[in-house]
C-alpha positions in Angstrom: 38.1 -24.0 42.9 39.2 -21.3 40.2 37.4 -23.5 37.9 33.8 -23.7 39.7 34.0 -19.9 40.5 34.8 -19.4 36.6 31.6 -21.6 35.6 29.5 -19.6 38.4 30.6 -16.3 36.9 29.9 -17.4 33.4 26.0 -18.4 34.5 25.7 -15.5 36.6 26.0 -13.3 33.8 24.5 -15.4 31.1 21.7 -15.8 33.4 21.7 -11.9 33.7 21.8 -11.5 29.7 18.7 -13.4 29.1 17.0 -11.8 31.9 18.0 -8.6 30.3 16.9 -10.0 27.0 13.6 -11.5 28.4 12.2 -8.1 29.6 13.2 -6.2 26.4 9.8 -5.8 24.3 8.7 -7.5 21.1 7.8 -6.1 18.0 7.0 -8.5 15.1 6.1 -6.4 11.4 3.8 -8.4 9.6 3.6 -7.3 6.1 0.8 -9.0 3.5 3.3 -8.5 0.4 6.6 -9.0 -0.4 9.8 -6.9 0.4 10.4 -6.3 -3.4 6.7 -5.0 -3.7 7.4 -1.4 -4.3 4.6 -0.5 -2.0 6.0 -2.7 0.5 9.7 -1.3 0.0 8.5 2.2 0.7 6.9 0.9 3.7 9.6 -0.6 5.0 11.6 2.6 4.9 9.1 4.3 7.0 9.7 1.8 9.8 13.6 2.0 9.4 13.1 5.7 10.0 12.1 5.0 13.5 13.2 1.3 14.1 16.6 2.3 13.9 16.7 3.8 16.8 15.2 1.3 19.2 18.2 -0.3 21.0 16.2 -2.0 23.7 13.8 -3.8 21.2 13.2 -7.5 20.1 12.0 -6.8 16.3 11.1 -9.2 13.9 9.5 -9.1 10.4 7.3 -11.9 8.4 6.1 -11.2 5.1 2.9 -13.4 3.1 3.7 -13.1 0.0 0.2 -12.4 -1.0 1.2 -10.0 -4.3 3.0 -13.5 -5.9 1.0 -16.2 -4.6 -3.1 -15.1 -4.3 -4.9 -18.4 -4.9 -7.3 -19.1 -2.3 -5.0 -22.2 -0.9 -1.9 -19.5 -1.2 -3.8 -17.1 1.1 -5.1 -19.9 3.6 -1.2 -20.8 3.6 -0.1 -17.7 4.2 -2.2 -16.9 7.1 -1.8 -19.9 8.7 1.8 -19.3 8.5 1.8 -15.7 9.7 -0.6 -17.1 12.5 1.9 -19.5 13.4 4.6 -16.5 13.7 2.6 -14.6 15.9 2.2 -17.2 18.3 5.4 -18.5 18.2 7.3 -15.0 18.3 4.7 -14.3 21.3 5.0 -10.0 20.7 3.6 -7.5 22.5 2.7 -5.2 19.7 2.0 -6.0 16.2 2.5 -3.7 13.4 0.3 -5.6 10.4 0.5 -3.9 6.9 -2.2 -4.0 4.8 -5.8 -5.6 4.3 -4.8 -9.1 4.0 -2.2 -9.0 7.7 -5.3 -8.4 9.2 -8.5 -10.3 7.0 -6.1 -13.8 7.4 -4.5 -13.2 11.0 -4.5 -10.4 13.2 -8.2 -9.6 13.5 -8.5 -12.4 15.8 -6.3 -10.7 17.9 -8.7 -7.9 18.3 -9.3 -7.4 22.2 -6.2 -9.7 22.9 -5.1 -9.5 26.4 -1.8 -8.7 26.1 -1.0 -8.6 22.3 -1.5 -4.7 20.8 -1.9 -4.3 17.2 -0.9 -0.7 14.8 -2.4 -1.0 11.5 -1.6 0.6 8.4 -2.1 0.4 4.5 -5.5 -0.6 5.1 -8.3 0.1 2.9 -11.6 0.7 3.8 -13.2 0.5 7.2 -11.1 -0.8 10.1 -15.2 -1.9 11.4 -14.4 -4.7 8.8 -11.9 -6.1 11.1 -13.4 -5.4 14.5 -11.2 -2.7 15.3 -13.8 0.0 15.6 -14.5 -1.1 19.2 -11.4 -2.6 20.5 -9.5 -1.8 23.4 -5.7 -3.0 21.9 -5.8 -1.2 18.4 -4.6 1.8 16.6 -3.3 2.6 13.5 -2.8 4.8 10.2 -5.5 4.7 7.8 -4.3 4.9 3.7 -7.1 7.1 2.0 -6.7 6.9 -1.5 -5.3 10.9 -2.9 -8.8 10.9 -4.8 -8.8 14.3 -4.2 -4.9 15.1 -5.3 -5.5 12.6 -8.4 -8.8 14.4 -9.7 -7.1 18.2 -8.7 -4.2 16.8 -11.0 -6.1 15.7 -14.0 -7.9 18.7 -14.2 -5.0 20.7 -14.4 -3.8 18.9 -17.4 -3.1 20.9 -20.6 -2.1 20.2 -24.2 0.9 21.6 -25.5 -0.1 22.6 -28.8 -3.9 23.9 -29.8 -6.4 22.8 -27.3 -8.7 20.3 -28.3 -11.8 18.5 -26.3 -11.9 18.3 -23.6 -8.2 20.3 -22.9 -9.9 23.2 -24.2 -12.4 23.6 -21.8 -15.6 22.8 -23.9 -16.9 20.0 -22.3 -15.7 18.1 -18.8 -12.7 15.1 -19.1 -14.5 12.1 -18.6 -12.4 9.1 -16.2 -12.6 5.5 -16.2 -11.6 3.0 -13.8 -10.4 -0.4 -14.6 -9.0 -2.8 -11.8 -8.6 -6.3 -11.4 -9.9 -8.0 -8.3 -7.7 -8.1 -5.7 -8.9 -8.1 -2.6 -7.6 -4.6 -1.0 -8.9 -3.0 -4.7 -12.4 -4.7 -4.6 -12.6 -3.4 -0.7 -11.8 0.0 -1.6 -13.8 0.4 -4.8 -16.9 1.9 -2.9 -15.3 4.6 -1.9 -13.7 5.2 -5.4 -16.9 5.0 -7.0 -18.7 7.2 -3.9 -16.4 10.2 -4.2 -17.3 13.2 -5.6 -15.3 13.7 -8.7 -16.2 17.2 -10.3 -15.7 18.7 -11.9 -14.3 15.4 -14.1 -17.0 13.3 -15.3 -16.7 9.4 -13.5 -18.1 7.2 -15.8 -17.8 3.9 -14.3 -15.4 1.5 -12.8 -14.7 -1.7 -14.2 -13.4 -5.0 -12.3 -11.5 -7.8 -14.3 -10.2 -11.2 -14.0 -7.8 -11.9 -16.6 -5.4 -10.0 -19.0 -7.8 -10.4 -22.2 -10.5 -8.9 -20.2 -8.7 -6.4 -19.1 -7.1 -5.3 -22.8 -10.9 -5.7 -23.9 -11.8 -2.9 -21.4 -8.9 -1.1 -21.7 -10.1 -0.6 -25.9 -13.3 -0.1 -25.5 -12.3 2.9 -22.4 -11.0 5.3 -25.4 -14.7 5.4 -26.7 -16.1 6.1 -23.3 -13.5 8.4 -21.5 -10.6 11.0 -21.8 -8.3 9.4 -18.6 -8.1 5.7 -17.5 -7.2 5.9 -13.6 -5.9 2.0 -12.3 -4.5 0.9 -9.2 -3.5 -2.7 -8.9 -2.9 -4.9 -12.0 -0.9 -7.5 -10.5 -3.3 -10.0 -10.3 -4.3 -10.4 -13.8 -4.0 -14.3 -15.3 -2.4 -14.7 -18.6 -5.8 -16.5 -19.6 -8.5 -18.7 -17.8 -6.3 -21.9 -18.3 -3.3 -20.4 -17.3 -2.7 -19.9 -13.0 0.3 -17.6 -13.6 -0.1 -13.3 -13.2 0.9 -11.3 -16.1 4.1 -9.2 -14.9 3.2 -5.9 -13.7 5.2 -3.8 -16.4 4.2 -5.8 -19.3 0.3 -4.6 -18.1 0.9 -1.2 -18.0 3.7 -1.1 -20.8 0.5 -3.0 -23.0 -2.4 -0.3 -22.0 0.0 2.6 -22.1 0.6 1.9 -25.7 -2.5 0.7 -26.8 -5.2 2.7 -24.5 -4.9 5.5 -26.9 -5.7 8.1 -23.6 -3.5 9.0 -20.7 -3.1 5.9 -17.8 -3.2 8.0 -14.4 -2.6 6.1 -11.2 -3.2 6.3 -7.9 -0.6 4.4 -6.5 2.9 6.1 -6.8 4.7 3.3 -8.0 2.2 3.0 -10.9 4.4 5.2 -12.9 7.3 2.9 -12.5 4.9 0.1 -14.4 4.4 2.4 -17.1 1.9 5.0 -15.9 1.7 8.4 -17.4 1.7 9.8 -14.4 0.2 9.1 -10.2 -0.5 10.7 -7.2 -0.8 8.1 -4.3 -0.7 7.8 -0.5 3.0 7.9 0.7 4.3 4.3 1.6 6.8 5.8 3.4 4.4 8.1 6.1 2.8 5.1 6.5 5.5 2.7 7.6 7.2 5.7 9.6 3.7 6.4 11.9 3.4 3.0 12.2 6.5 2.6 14.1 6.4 5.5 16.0 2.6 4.8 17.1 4.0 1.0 18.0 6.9 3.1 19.9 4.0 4.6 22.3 2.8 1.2 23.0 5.8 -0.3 23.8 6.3 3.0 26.2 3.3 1.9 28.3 0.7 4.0 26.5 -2.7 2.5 26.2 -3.7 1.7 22.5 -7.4 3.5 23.8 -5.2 7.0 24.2 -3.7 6.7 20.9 -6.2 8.0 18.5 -5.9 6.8 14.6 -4.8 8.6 12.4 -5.2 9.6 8.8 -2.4 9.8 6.0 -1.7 13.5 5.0 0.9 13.0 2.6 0.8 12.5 -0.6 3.3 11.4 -3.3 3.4 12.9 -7.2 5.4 10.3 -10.1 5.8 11.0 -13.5 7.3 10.1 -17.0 7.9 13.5 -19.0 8.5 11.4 -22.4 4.7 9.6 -21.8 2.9 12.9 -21.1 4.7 14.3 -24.3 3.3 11.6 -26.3 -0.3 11.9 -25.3 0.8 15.9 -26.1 0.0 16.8 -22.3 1.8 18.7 -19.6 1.1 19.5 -16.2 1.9 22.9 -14.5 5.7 23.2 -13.0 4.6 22.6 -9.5 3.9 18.2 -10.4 7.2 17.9 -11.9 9.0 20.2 -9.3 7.3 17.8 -6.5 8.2 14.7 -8.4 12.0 15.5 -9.4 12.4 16.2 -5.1 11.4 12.9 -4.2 13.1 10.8 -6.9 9.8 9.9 -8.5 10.6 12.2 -12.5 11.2 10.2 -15.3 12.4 11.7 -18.5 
């Protein structure tokens, strides 16, 4: 008898504990890149910000692995993996990161019935994806810091005698030069659309391979004052060759041989071997991203939740690379970049 009431007592509160478990809500992160993407790191610091805190959540995480692997089949992969996660994980909100969470999976969970879906790191129009109109979506938006980039490079001043255009005498002419990654090509309207005075756009330039893009990268010094990039990652060694070119060794390359400064507009394009960059903050955008998801899972409608726009904005720089183009920038930059961990001597 001792025995039976034991074995009842045991399922009565295992029974309990899953019904517990059951009702708690589910969260899956889907993020289009890798965790040791530094994008994607910064990211995920955001949402440990805020998902450390949730004690009465399910969360889960799947990442694609679209930085390393971006072949067409890769992607196709990729999506119908993350596709498979959703369904199988079965959550009731979504956070996708990115352009490629959402082009290979989630936008055909726009209007789901009981799936909601936050959006961040996405470039361009969320109209692309449906989610203009539908009734289970919010989200950040990631801007590009045109604005902080072009206020940055025209504060740029030589350290000995002033030369063109440092001096004033005529305006500092910019360059873009990209490869063709899909979040880059996306967003290269609205590069190309902004209003840049008072620097002089010249023209952006779209590559496929790493002899293209030192080709371009030469011929820039003839043309401009300032080559801004933004993703390099996807850059083959060659048209026989399927592997990337790392990262570093492009910007390490086109920093030594671009014969102007390399500005970025991602944060982390210093790290590569930027002279300096002023991008959106990874960080803001995982952290709103969570706590937008924490009002859904709170019983807020996604139709109450209005989007939002990034506001903040993250300086890096390498002193020693600025010196050797014989550039500075006033105290403020370097003040910025020394309090969040992004100065390099």
């Amino acid at each position: 008898m001792i025995r039976v009431l034991s074995i009842i007592v045991i399922l009565t509160l295992l029974g309990g504990a899953l019904t517990y478990h059951a009702g708690k809500p589910r969260v899956l992160v889907l993020q289009s890149y890798e965790p040791d993407y530094a994008w994607t790191a910064g990211v995920i610091e955001g949402l440990d910000r805020v998902t450390r805190s949730w004690s009465d959540v399910h969360l889960n995480a799947h990442y694609m692995y679209t930085k390393k692997f971006s072949d067409a089949d890769s992607l196709r992969r990729a999506g119908v993996q993350a596709g498979n996660a959703v369904e199988r994980w079965k959550p009731d909100v979504v956070i996708a990161i990115d352009n490629l969470a959402h082009a290979l999976v989630m936008q055909d969970y726009a209007n789901h019935p009981t799936i909601k879906i936050v959006y961040a790191g996405i470039n361009g129009p969320v109209s692309a994806f449906g989610y203009d109109s539908a009734t289970n979506v919010t989200g950040i938006r990631e801007n590009r810091a045109m604005g902080p980039v072009r206020d940055a490079i025209a504060a740029l001043r030589q350290t000995g005698v002033a030369s063109a255009p440092w001096d004033g005498s005529r305006p500092i002419r910019i360059r873009y030069v990209m490869d063709r990654s899909v979040s880059v090509i996306r967003d290269r309207p609205n590069v190309d659309g902004f209003d840049w005075s008072p620097l002089v756009y010249t023209a952006s330039v779209a590559v496929d391979n790493y002899p293209a893009w030192q080709e371009e990268v030469r011929r820039s010094e003839g043309m401009a004052d300032i080559i801004i990039v933004t993703n390099y990652r996807q850059l083959k060694r060659s048209d026989t060759e399927a592997g990337f070119v790392p990262a570093q060794e492009v910007m390490a390359w086109t920093e030594a041989n671009a014969g102007i400064p390399v500005i970025g507009m991602n944060v982390f394009n210093t790290e590569d071997g930027a002279t300096f960059s002023v991008g959106a903050s990874p960080i803001e955008q995982g952290q709103v991203a969570a706590e937008l998801a924490g009002l859904l899972i709170s019983g807020q409608a996604a139709t109450e939740i209005p989007a939002r726009d990034n506001l903040q904005f993250l300086v890096s720089m390498s002193q020693e690379r600025l010196a050797r183009h014989g550039l500075m920038l006033p105290q403020v930059y370097e003040a910025f970049a020394r309090a969040t961990n992004t100065f390099e001597r």
